[in-house]
C-alpha positions in Angstrom: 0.0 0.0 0.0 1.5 3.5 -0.5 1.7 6.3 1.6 1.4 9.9 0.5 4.6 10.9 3.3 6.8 8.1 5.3 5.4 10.7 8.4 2.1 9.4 8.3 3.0 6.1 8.5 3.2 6.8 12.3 -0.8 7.2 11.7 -1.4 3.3 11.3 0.0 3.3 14.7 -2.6 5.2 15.8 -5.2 3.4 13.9 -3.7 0.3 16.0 -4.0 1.9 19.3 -7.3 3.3 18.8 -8.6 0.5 17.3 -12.6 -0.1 17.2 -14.6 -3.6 17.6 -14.0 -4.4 14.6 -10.6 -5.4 14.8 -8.9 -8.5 16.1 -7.4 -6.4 18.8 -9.5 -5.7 21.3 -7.7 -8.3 23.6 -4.6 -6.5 23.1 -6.2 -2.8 24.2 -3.5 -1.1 26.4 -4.8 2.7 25.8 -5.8 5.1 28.9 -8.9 6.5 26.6 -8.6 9.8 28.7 -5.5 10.7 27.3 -5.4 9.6 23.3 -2.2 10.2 21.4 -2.8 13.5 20.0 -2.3 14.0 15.8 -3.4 17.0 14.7 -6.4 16.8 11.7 -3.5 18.0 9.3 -2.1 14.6 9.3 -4.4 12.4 10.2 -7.1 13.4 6.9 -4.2 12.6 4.2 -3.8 9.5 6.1 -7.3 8.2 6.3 -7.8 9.6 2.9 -4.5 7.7 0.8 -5.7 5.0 2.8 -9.5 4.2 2.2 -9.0 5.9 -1.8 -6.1 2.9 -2.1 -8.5 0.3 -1.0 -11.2 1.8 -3.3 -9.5 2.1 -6.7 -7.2 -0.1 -6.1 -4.9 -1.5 -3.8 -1.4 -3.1 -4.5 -1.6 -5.9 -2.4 -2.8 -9.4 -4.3 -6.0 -11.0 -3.3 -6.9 -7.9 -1.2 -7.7 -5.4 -4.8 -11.0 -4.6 -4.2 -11.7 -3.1 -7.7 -9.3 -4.4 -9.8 -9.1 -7.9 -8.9 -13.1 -7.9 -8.0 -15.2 -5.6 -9.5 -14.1 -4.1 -12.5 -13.9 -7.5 -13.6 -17.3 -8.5 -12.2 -18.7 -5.7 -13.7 -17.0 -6.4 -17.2 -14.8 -3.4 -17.9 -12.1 -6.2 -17.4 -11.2 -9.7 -17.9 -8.3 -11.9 -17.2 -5.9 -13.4 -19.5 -4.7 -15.6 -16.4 -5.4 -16.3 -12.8 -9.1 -16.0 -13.8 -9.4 -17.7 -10.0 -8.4 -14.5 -8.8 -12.2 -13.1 -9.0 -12.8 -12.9 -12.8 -14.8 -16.6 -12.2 -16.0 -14.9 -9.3 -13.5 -16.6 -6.8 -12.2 -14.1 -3.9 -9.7 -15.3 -1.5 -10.4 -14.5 2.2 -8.0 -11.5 2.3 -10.3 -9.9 0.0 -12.8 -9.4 2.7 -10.8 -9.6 6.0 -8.0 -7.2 5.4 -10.2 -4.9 3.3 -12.7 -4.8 6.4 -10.0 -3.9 8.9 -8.2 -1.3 6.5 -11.4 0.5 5.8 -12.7 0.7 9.8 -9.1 1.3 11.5 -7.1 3.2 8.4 -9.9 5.4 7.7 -13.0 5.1 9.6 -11.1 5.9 12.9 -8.9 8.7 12.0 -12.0 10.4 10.4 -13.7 10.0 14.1 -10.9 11.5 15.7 -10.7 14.3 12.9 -14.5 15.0 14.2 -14.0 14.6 17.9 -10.9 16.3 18.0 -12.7 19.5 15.5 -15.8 19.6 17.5 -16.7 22.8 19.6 -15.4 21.0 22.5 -12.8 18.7 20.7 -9.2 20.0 21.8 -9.1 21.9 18.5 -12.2 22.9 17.3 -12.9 23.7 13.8 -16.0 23.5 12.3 -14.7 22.9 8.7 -12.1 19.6 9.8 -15.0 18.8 11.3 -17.2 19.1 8.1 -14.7 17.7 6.2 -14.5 14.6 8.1 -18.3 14.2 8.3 -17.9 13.9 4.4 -15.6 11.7 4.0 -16.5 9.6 7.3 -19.9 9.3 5.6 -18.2 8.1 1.9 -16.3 5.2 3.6 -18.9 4.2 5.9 -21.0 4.2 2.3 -18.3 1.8 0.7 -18.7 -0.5 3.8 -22.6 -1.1 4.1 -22.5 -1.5 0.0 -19.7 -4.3 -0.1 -21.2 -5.8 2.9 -25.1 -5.1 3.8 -25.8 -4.5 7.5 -22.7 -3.4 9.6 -21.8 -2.0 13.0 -22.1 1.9 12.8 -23.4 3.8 15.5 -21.6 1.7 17.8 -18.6 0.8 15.2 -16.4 3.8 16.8 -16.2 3.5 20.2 -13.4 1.5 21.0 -11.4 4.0 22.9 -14.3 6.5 24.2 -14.1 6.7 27.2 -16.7 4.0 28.3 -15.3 1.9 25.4 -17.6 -0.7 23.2 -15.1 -3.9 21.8 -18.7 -6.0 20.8 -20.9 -3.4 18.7 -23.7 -3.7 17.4 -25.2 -4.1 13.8 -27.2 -1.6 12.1 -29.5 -2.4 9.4 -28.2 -0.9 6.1 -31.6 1.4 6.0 -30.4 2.9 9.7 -26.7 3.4 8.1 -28.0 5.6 4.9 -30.0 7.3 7.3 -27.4 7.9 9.6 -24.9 9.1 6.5 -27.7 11.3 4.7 -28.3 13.1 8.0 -24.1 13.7 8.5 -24.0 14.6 4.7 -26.6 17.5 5.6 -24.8 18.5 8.9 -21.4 18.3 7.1 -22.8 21.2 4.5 -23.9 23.1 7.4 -20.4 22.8 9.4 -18.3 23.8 6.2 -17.9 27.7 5.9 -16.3 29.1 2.9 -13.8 32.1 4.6 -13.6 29.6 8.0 -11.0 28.2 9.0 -7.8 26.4 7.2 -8.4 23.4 6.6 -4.6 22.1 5.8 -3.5 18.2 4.4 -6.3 17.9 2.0 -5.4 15.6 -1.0 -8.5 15.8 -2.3 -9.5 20.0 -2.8 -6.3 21.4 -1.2 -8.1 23.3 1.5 -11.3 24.9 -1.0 -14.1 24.4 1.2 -17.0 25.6 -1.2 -15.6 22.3 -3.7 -15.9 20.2 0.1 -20.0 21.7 0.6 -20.4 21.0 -3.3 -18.7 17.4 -2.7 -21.1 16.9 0.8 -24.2 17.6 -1.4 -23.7 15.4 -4.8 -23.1 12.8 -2.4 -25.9 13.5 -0.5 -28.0 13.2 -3.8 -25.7 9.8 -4.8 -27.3 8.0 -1.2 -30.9 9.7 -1.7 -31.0 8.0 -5.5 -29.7 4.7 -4.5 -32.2 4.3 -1.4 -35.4 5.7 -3.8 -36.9 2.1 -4.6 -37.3 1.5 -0.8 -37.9 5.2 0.6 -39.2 7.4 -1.9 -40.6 10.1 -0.1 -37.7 10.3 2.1 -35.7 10.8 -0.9 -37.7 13.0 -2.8 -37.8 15.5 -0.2 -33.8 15.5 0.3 -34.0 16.4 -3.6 -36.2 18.8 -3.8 -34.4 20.4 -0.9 -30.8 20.1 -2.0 -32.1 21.3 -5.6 -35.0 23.9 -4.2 -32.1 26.0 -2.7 -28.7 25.6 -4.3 -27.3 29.0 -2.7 -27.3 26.5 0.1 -27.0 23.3 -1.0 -24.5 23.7 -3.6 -23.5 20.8 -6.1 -21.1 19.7 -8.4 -20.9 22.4 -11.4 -18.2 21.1 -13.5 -15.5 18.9 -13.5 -13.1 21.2 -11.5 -15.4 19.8 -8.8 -14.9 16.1 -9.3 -13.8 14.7 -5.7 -10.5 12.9 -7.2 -6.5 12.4 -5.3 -4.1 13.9 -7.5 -1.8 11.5 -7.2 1.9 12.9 -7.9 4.9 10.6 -10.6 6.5 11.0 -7.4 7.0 7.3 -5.4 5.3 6.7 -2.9 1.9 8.9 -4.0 1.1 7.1 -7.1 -1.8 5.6 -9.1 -2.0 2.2 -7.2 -2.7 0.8 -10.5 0.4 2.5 -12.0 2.2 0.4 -8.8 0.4 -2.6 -10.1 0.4 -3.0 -13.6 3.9 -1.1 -14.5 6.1 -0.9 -11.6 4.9 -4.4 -10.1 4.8 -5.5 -14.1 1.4 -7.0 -13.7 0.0 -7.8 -16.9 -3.0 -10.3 -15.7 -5.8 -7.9 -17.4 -7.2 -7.5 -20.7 -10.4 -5.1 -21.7 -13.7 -7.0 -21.5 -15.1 -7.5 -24.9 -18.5 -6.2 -23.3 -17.2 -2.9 -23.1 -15.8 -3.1 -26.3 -18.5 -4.2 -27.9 -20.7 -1.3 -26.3 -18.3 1.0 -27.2 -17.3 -0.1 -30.6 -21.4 -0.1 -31.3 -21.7 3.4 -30.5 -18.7 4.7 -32.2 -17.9 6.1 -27.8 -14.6 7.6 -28.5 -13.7 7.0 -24.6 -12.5 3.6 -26.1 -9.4 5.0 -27.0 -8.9 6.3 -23.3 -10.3 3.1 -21.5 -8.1 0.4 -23.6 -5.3 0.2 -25.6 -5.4 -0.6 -29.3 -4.4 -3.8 -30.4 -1.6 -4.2 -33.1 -4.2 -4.1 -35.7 -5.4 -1.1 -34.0 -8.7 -2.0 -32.8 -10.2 -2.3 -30.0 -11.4 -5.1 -29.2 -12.0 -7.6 -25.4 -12.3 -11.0 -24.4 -15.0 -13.0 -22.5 -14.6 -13.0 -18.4 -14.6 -16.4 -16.7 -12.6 -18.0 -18.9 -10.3 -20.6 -17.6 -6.6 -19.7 -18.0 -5.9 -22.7 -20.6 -8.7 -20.5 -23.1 -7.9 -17.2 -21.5 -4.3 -16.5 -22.1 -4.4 -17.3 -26.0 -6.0 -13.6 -25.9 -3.1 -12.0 -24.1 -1.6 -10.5 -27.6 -5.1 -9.8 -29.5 -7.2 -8.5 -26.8 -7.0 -4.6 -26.1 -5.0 -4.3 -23.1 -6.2 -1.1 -20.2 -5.4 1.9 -21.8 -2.5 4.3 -21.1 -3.7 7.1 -19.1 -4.7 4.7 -16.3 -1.5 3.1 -16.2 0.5 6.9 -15.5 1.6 7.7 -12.2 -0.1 10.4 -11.9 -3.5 9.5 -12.8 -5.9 10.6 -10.5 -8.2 8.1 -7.7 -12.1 9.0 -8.5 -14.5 9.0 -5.4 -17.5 11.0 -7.9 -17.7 13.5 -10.8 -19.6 15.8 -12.1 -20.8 13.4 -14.9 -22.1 10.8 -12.1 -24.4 13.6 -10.3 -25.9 14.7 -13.5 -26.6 10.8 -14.9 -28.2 10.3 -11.4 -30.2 13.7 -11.8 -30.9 12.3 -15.0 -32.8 8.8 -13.7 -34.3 10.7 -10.4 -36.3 12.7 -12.8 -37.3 9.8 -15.0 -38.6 8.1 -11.7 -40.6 10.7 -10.4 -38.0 11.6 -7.2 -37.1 14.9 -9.1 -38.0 17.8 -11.2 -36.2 18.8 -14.1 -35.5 18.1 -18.0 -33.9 14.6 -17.6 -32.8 15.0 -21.2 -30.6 18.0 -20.4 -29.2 16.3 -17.0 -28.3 12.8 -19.4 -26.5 15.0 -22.3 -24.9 17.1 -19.4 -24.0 13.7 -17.6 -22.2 12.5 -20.9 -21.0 15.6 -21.6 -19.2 15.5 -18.5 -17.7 12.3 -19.2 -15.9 12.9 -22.9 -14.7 16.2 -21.0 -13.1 14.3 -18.5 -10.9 12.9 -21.0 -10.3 15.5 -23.1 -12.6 14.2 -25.5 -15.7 16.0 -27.5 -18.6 14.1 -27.8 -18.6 12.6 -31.2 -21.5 14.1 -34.1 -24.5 11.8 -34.1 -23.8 10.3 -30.7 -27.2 11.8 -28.6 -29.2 10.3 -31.9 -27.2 7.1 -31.7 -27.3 6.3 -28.1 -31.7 7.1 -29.0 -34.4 8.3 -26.7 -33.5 9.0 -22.7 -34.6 6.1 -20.9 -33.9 4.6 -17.2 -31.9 1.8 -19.0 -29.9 4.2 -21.3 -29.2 6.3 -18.3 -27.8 3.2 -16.4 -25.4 2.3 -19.2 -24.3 5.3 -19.7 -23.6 5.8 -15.9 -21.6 2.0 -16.0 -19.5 3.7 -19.2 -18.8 6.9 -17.2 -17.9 4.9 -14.1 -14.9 3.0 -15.8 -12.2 2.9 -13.3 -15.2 3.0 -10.2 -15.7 -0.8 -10.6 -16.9 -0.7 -6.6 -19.6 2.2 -7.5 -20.4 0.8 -10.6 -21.3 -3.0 -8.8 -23.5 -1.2 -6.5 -25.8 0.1 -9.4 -25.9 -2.7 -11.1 -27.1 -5.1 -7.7 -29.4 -2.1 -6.9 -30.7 -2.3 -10.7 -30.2 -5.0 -12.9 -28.5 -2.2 -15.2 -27.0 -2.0 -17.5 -27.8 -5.6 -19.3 -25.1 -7.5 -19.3 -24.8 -10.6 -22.5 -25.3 -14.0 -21.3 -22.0 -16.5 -20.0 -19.3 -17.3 -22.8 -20.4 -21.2 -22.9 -16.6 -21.6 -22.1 -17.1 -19.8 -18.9 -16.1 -21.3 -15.5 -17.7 -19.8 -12.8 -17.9 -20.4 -8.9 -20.7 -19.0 -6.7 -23.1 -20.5 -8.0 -22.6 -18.8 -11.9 -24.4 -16.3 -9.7 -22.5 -12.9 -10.0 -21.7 -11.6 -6.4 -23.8 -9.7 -4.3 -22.5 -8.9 -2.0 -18.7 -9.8 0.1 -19.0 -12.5 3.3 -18.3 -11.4 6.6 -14.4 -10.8 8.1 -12.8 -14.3 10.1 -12.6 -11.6 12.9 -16.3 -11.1 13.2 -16.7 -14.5 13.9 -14.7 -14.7 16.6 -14.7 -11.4 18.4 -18.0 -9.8 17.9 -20.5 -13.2 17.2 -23.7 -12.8 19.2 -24.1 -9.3 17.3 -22.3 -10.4 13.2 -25.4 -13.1 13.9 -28.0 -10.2 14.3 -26.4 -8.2 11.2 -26.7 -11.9 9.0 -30.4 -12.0 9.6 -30.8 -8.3 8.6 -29.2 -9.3 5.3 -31.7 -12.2 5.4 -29.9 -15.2 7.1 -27.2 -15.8 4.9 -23.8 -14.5 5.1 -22.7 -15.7 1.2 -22.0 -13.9 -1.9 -25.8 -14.3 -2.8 -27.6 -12.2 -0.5 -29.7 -9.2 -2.2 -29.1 -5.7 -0.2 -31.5 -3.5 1.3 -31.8 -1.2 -2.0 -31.7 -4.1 -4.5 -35.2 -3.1 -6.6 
């Protein structure tokens, strides 16, 4: 895993000291919780952040890379030209799930509650826009957990060095945990004051607070779409106020305002799938021939930014799930993943400007929002070419046809190349976009079933059992890789 500074690595330290009931430490607590080890905000937010972004986009550490090794492939932006055991056939080794579980609660999870506690009005250093700043992004990673996982401890999960401590916490229902992050997403636009004070170690919008209110809000509206199946009115009435009064709610305008890390050419801050695929010389991956078929059918220049031309100099993908005696015979005549993914520098995507506008898009075309949902959809793909450098190619609109829920959904799986983990979560919550039926060469584990969601950490099981039992049955009594989630339609 990298680190943006060799100084924060004292953080994962902290994360170790302070560590919640999640971990497989509780036995090994040896903290006075009256007198923490005191990191200023400044160091611990570039911490946290590096550290749930890596696990997010990529990670560099085999059989724990949640998107690359899981679900960009499950979602067919790519397939494997060997390993296919190592999740293209829908295979995940336990590290997938353990270590990612204990990197996203005690890397990130706990360094954004001390950012909060320690920014409060009666934190040691209060200042209201850490603390809004570490509502939003305590609220994104918390987002990422309950979506790979279903029910999960939250209101409890963070108390494992308060100072009546809780090592056994309970599970929340993933209804209670949207609420819970809608209603922090709100507060967190309310804490952030443009003109307030510094906020200093932000990777993310060095220090603009009006682009952190703007990031607090398109995420608000992300959560409010994805829950709209099961709580309608609840979400139409966060719409209609975030877009009724956008002096105070303000949103994403452009793509200045995507939430990305610049990552730096500079070792150790970047791309993890630079570190992967160039410095680690990984060259397991090829381009899905689903997204190159899509792609190719539309004449979506973003082809030539998503893959890399073959010798012939098309661009063209394999099936996934093929076993690695039929897969690696496409290693030299399947598009490989394009350049600009594979640059140092290339930036880690948490949401863009393109993703608010496609979700605009379907709220309106389900009733949860007013607007022109045509004028959201050709912003939304707008966005998307622009992100690229690209220009929309003539005769596109008239080629991708009429604006429907299910042309809105592809094009939100096109935009979202690169957000494999986002991307999975529409699709369980959908159906969308359609994906073609199983190369008959195909092996696949699971079931065939395409994964719904990830099992449960070892470490549950043996620290915190009475309550993981409780979460299982809110998922519906089956911790597997089958059961649907709360917002599955």
């Amino acid at each position: 895993m990298n680190y943006l500074n060799k100084k924060y690595t004292l953080l994962a330290l902290v994360g170790l000291l302070t560590s919640s009931a999640c971990t497989d430490e509780f036995d090994q607590m040896n903290v006075d919780p009256n007198n923490p080890t005191t990191i200023s905000a400044q160091y611990l937010l570039p911490y946290a952040t590096e550290r749930a972004v890596d696990r997010y986009w990529g990670g560099s550490t085999r059989f724990e890379r949640l998107n690359i090794d899981g679900m960009m492939l499950w979602m067919q932006y790519f397939t494997r030209n060997i390993y296919s055991n190592e999740g293209d056939n829908y295979g995940v080794s336990p590290a997938f799930y353990n270590n990612n579980w204990k990197a996203l609660f005690n890397d990130a999870l706990l360094n954004y509650q001390r950012i909060i506690t320690d920014s409060a009005p009666e934190g040691v250093s209060p200042n209201t826009n850490y603390e809004g700043v570490g509502l939003v992004m305590r609220a994104w990673t918390f987002s990422v957990i309950t979506d790979l996982w279903g029910a999960i401890p939250y209101a409890e999960a963070l108390k494992g060095a308060a100072a009546k401590p809780n090592y056994t916490p309970a599970y929340d229902s993933q209804e209670k945990v949207y609420e819970g992050m809608l209603n922090d997403l709100k507060l967190a636009n309310e804490k952030l004051t443009v003109g307030g004070p510094t906020v200093v170690g932000d990777i993310i919008y060095g220090g603009n607070v009006l682009k952190w209110k703007k990031f607090a809000n398109s995420l608000r509206v992300r959560l409010a779409n994805r829950q709209a199946a099961k709580k309608p009115a609840a979400s139409k009435a966060i719409l209609a106020e975030i877009l009724g009064d956008p002096a105070k709610y303000p949103l994403m305008t452009s793509n200045d305002d995507n939430a990305i890390i610049r990552h730096t050419a500079t070792l150790p801050s970047n791309n993890e799938w630079h570190q992967v695929m160039i410095r680690d010389g990984r060259t397991d991956w090829n381009i899905s021939s689903t997204l190159a078929y899509k792609l190719n059918a539309l004449g979506d220049t973003r082809i030539t930014v998503f893959a890399a031309p073959t010798k012939d100099g098309k661009y063209v993908g394999h099936p996934n799930g093929l076993p690695d005696a039929i897969a690696t015979t496409y290693l030299s005549s399947s598009s490989g993943i394009g350049a600009y993914f594979l640059r140092p520098e290339t930036p880690s995507v948490l949401m863009t400007f393109a993703e608010l506008n496609l979700s605009l898009a379907e709220a309106v075309l389900d009733g949860d929002a007013t607007g022109d949902a045509k004028t959201y959809f050709e912003r939304g793909i707008t966005a998307s070419f622009d992100q690229y450098g690209l220009k929309v190619p003539a005769g596109y609109f008239e080629k991708v046809g009429a604006v429907t829920r299910e042309k809105v959904l592809e094009q939100k799986w096109i935009a979202r190349y690169g957000q494999g983990i986002a991307a999975w979560t529409e699709y369980r919550r959908t159906g969308l976009p359609l994906l073609p039926a199983k190369d008959p060469r195909a092996v696949f584990e699971n079931d065939g079933v395409l994964p719904t969601r990830l099992p449960y950490p070892a470490t549950e099981y043996s620290l915190n059992r009475a309550n993981l039992d409780k979460g299982i049955t809110l998922n519906g009594g089956k911790d597997d890789m089958k059961a649907k989630l709360w917002w599955a339609e």
